[in-house]
GUVEX-884607 format. One line per field, with one value per atom (N, C-alpha, C, CB): residue in three letters; atom name; residue number from 0; x, y, z. Coordinates in Angstrom, 1 decimal. Glycine has a CB too. Example, Ala and Ser with C-alpha at 12.3 -4.5 7.8 and 13.67 -1.06 7.14 Angstrom:
<pts>
res = c(Ala,Ala,Ala,Ala,Ser,Ser,Ser,Ser)
atom = c(N,CA,C,CB,N,CA,C,CB)
n = c(0,0,0,0,1,1,1,1)
xx = c(13.2,12.3,13.2,11.3,12.8,13.7,12.9,14.1)
yy = c(-5.7,-4.5,-3.3,-4.5,-2.2,-1.1,0.0,-0.6)
zz = c(7.8,7.8,7.8,9.0,7.1,7.1,7.9,5.7)
</pts>
This chain:
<pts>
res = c(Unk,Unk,Unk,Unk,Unk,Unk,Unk,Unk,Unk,Unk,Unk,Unk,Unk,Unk,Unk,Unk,Unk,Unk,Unk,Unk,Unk,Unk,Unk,Unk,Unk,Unk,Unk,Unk,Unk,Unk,Unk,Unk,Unk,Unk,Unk,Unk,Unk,Unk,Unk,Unk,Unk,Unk,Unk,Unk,Unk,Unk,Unk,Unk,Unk,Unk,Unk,Unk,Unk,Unk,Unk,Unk,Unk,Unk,Unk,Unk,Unk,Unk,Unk,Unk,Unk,Unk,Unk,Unk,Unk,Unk,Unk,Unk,Unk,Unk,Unk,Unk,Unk,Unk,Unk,Unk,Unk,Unk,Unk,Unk,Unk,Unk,Unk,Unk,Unk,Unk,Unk,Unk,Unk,Unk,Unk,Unk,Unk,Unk,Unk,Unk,Unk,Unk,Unk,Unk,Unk,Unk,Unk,Unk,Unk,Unk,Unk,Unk,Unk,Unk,Unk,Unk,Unk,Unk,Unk,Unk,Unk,Unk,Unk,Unk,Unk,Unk,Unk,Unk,Unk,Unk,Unk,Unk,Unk,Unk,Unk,Unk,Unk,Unk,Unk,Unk,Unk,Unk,Unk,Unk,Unk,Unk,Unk,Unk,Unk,Unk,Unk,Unk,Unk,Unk,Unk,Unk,Unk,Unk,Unk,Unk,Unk,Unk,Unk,Unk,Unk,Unk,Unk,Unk,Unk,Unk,Unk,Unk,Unk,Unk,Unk,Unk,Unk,Unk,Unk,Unk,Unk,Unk,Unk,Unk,Unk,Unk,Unk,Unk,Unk,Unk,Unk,Unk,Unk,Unk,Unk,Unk,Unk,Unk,Unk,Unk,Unk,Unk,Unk,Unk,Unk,Unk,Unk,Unk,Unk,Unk,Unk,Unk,Unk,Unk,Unk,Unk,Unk,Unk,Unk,Unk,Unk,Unk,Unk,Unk,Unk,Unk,Unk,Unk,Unk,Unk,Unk,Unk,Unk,Unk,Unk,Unk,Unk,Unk,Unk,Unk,Unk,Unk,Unk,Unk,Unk,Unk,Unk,Unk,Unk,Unk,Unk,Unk,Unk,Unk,Unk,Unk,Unk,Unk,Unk,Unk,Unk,Unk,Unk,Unk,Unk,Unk,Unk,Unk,Unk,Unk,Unk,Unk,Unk,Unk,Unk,Unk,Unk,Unk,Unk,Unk,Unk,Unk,Unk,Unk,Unk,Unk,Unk,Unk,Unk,Unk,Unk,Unk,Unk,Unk,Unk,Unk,Unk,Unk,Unk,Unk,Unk,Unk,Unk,Unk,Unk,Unk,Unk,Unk,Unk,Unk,Unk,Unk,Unk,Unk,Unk,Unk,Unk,Unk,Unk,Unk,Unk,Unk,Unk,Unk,Unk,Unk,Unk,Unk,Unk,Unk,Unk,Unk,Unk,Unk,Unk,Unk,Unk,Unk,Unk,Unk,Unk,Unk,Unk,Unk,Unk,Unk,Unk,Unk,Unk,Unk,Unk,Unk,Unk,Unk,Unk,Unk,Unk,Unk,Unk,Unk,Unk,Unk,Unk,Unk,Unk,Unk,Unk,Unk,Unk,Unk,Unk,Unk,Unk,Unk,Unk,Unk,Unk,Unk,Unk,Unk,Unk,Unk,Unk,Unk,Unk,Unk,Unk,Unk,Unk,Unk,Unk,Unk,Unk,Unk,Unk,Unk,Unk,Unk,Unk,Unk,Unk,Unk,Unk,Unk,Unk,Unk,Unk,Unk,Unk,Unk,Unk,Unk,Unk,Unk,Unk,Unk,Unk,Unk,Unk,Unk,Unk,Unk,Unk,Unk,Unk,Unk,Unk,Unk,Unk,Unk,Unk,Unk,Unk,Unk,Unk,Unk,Unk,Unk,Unk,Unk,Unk,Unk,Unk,Unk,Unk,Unk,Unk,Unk,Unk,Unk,Unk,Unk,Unk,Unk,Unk,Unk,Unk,Unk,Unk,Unk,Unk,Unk,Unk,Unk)
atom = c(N,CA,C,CB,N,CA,C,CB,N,CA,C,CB,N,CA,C,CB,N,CA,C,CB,N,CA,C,CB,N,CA,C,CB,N,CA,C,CB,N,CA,C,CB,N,CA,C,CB,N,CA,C,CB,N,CA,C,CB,N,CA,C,CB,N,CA,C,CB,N,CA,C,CB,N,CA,C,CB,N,CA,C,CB,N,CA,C,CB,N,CA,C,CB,N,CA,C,CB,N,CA,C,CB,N,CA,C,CB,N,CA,C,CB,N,CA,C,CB,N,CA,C,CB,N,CA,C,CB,N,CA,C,CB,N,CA,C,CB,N,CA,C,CB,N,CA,C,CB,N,CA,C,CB,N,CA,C,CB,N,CA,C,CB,N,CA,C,CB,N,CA,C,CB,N,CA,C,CB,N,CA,C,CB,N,CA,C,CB,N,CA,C,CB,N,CA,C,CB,N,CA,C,CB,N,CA,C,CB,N,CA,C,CB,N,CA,C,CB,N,CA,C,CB,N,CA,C,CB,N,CA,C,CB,N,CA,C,CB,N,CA,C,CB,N,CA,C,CB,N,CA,C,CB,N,CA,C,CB,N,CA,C,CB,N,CA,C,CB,N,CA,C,CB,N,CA,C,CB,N,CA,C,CB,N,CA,C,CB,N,CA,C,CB,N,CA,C,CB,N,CA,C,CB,N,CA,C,CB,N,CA,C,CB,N,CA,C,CB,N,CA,C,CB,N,CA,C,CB,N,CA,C,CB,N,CA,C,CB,N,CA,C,CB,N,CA,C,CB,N,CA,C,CB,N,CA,C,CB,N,CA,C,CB,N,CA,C,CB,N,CA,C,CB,N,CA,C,CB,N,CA,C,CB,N,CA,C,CB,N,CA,C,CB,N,CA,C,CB,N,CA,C,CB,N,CA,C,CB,N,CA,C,CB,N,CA,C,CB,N,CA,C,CB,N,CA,C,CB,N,CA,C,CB,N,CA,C,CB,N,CA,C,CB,N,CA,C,CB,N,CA,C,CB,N,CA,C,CB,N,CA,C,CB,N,CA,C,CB,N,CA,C,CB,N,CA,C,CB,N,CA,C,CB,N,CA,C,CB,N,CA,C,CB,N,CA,C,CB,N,CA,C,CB,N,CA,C,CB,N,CA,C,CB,N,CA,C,CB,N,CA,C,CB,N,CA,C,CB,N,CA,C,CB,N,CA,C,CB,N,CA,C,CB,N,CA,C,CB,N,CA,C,CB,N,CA,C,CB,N,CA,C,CB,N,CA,C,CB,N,CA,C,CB,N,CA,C,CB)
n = c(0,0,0,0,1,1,1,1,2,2,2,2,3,3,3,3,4,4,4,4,5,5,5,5,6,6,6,6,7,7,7,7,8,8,8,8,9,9,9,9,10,10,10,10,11,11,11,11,12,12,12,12,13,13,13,13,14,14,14,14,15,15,15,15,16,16,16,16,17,17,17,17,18,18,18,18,19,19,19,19,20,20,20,20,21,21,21,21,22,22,22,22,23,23,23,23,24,24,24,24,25,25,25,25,26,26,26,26,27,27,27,27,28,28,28,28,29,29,29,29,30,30,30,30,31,31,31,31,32,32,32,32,33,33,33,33,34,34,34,34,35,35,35,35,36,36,36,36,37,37,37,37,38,38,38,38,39,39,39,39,40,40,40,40,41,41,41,41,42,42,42,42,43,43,43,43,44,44,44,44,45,45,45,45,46,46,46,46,47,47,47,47,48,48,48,48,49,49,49,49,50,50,50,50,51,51,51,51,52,52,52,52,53,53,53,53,54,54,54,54,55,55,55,55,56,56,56,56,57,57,57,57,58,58,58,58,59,59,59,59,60,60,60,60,61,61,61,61,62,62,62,62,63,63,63,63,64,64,64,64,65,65,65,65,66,66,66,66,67,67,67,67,68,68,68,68,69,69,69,69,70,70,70,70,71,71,71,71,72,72,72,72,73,73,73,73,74,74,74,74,75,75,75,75,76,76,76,76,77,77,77,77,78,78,78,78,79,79,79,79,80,80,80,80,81,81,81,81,82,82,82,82,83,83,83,83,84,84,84,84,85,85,85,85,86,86,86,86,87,87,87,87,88,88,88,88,89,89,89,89,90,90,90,90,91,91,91,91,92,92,92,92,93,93,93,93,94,94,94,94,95,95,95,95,96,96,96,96,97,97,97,97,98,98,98,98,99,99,99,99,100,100,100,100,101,101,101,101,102,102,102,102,103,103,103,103,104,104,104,104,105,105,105,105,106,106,106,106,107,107,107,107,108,108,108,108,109,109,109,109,110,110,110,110,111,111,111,111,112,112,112,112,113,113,113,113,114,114,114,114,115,115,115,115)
xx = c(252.5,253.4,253.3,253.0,252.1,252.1,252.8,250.4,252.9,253.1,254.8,252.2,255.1,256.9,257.4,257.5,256.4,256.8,256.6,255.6,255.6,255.5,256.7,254.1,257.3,258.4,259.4,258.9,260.1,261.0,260.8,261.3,259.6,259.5,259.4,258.4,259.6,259.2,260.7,257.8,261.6,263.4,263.9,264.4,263.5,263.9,264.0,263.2,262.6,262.3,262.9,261.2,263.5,263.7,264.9,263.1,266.3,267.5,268.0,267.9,266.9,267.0,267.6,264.4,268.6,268.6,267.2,270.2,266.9,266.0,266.6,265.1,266.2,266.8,265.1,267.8,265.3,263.9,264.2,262.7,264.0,263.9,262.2,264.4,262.7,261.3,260.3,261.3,259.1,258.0,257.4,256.9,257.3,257.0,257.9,256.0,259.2,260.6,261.5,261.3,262.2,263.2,264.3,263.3,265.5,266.7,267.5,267.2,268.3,269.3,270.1,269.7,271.3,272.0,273.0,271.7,274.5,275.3,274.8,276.3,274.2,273.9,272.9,273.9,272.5,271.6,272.7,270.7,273.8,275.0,274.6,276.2,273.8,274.3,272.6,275.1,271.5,270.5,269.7,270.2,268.5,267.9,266.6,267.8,266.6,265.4,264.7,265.8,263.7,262.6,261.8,261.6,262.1,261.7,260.5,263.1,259.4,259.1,259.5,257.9,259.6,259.9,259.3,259.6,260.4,259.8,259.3,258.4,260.1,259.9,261.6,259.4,261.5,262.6,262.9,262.8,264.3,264.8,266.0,264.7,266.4,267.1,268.3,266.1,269.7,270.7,271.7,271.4,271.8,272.7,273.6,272.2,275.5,276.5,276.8,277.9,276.8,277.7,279.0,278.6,279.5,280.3,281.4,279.9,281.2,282.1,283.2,281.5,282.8,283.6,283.6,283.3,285.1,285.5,284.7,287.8,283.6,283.4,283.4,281.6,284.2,284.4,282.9,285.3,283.0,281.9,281.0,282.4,279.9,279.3,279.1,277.8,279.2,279.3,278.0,280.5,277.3,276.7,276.6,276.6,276.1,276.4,275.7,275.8,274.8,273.9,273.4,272.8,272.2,271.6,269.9,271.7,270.0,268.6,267.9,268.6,269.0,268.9,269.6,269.5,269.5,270.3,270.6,269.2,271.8,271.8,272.5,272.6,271.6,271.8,272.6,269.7,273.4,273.8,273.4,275.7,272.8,272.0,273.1,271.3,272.6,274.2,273.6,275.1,273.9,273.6,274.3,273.3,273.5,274.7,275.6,274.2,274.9,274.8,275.5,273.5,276.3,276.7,275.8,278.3,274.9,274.1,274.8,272.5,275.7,276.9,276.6,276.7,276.3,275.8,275.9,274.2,276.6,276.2,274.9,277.3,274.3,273.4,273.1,272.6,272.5,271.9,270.7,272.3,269.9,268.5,268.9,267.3,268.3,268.2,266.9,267.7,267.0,265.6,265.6,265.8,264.6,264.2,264.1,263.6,264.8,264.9,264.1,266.2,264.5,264.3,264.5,264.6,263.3,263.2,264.6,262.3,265.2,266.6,267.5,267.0,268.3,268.8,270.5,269.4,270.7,271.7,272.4,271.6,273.4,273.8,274.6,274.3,274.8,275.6,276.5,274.7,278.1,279.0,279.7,279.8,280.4,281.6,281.6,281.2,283.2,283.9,284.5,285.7,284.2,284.5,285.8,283.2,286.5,287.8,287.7,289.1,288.0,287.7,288.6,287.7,287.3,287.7,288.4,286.8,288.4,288.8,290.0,287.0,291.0,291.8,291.6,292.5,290.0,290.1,288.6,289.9,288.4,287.2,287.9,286.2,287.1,287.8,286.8,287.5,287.3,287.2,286.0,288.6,285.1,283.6,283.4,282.5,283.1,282.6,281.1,283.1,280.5,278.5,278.7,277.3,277.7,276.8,275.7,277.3,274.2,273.1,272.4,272.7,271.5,270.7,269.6,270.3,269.1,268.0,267.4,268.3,266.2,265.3,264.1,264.8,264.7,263.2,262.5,263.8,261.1,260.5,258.8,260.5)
yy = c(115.7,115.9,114.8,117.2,114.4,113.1,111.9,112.7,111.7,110.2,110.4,109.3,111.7,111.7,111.3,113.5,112.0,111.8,110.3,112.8,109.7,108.3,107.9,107.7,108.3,107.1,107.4,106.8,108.9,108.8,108.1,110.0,108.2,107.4,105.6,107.9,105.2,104.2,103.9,103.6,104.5,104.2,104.4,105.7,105.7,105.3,104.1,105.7,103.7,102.2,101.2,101.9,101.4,99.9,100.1,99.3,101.0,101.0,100.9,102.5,101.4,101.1,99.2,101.1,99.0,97.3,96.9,96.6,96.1,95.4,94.6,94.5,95.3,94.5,94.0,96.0,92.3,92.0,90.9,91.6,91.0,89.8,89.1,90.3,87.6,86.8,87.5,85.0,87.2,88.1,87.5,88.3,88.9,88.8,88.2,87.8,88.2,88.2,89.0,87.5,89.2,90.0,89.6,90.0,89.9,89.2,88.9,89.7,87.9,87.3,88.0,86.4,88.5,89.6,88.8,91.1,89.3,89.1,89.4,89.9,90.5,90.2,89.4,90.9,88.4,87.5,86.0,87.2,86.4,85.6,84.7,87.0,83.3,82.6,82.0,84.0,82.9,82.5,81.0,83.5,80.7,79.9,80.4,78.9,79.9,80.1,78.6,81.1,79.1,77.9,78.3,77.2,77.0,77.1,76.0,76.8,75.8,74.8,74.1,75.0,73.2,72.7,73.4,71.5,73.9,74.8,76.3,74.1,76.8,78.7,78.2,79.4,80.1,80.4,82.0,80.3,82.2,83.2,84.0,83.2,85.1,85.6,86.1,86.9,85.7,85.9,87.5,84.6,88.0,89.0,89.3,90.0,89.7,89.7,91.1,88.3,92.4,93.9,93.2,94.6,94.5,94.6,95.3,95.1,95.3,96.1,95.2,96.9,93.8,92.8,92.4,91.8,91.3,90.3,88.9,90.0,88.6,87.2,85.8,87.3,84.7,83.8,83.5,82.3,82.3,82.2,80.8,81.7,81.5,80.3,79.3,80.6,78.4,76.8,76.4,76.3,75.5,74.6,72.9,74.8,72.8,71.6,70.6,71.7,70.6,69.7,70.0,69.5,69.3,69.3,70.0,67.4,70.2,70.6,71.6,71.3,72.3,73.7,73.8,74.9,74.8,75.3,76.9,75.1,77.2,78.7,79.1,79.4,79.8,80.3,82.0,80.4,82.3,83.5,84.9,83.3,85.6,87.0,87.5,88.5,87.8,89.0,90.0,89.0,91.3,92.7,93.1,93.6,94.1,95.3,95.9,96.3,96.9,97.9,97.4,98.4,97.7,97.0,97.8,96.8,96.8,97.7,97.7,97.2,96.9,97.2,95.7,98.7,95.2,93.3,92.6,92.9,90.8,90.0,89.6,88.9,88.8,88.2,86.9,88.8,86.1,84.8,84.3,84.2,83.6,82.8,81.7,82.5,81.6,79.9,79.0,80.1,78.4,77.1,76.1,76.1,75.9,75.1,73.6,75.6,72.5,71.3,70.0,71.0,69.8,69.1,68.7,68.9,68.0,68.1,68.1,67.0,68.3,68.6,69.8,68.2,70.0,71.1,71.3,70.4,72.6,72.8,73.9,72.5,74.3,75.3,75.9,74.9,77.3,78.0,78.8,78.9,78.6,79.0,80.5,77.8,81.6,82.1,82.8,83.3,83.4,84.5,85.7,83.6,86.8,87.9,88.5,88.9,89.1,89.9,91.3,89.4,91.9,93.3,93.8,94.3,95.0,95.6,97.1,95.6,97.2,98.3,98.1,98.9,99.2,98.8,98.4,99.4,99.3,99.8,98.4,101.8,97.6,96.3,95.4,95.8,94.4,93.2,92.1,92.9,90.9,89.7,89.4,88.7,88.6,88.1,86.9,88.6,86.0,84.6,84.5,83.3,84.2,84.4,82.8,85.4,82.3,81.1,81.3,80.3,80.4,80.5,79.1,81.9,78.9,77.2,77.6,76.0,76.6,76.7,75.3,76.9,75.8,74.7,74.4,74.8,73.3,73.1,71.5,72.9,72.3,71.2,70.5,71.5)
zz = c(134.4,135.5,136.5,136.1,136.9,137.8,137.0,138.3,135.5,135.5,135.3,134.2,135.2,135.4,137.0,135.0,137.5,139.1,139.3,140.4,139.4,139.6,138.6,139.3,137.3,137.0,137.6,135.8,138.4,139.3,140.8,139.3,141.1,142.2,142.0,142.8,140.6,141.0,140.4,140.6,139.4,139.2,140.9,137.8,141.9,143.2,143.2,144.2,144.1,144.2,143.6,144.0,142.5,142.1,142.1,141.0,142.7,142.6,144.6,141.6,144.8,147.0,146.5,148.5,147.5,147.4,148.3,148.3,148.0,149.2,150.2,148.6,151.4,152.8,153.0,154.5,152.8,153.5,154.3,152.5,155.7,156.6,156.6,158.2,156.9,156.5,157.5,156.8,156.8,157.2,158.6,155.9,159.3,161.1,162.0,161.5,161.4,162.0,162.2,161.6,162.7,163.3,162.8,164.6,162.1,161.8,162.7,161.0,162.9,163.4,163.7,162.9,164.8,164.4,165.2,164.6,165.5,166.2,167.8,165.6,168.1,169.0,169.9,169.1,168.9,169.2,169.8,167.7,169.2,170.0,171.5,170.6,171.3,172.6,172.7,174.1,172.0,172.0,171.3,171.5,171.3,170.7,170.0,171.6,168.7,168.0,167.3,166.9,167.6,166.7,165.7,167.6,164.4,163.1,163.0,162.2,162.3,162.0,160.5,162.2,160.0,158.6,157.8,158.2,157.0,155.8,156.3,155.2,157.1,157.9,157.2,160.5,157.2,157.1,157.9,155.8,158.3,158.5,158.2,159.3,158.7,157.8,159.5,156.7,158.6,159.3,159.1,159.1,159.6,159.4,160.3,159.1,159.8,160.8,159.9,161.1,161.1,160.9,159.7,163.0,159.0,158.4,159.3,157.2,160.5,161.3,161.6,162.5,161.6,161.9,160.7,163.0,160.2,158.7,159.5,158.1,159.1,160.1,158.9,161.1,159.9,158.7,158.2,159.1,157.2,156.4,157.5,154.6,158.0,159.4,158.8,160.3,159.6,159.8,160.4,160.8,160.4,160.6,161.2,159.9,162.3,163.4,162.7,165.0,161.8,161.2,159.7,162.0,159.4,158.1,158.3,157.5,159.6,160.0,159.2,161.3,159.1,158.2,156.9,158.9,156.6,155.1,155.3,153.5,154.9,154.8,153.4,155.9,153.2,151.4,151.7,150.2,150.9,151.4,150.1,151.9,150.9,149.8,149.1,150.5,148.0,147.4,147.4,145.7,147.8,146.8,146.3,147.1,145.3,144.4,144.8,143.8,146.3,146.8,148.1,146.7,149.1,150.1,151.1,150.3,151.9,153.1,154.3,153.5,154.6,155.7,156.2,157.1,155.7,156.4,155.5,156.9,156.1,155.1,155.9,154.5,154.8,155.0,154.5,154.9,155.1,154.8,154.7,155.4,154.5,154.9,155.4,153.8,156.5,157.3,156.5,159.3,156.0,155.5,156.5,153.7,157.3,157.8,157.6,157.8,157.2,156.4,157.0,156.3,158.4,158.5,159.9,157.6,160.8,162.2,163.2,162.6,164.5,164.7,165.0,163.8,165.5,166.4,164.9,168.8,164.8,164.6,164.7,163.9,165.0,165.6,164.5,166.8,164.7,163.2,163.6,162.1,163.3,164.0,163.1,164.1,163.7,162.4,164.0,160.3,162.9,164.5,163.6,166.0,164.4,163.6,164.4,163.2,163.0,163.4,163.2,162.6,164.2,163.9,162.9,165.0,162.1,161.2,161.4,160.4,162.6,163.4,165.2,163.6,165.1,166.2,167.4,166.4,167.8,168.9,169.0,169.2,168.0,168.4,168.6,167.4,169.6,170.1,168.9,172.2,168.6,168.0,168.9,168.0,167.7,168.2,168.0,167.7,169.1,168.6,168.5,169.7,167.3,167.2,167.3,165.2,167.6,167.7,168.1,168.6,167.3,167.8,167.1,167.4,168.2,167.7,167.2,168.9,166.1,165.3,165.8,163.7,166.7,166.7,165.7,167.9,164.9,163.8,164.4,161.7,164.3,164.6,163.9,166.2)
</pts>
């Protein structure tokens, strides 16, 4: 009886998507809009914009960084990205979202990655 239970708990587990932001961070969100963060070379973090807005695909002011963008199976209502830390230098990461809804107004996100 227990090792049936443990294999339904562990087919749960392994069909949840995994939402993981880098560890002892907080993810990036839209409302982080206007802020500054600092990376050292080689940290990474994790970006996420609501699906409540269509936001273009963010841009980047430099080479400081890298953003790789997550896929899931499962849509958790966010895209997401990882920021990689590259290389010493400021860069800033741009998109603007269009609401997906009548009654939302259009969002401009921007936020600086200090790596140092």
């Amino acid at each position: 009886m227990t090792r049936i239970a443990s294999s339904v708990v562990a087919v749960a587990l392994a069909a949840t998507p995994a939402v993981a932001a880098a560890p002892g961070r907080a993810p990036i969100t839209q409302a982080s809009s206007g802020k500054t963060f600092h990376l050292a070379r080689g940290q990474s973090a994790t970006l996420r914009l609501s699906n409540r807005w269509h936001w273009s695909e963010p841009s980047l002011s430099s080479r400081a960084v890298a953003l790789t963008q997550v896929e899931y199976f499962i849509d958790p209502g966010f895209r997401e990205w990882t920021i990689r830390a590259r290389r010493r230098g400021l860069a800033t990461i741009r998109s603007y979202g269009r609401p997906n809804c009548s009654s939302c107004t259009a969002r401009r996100f921007r936020v600086t990655i200090v790596v140092g």
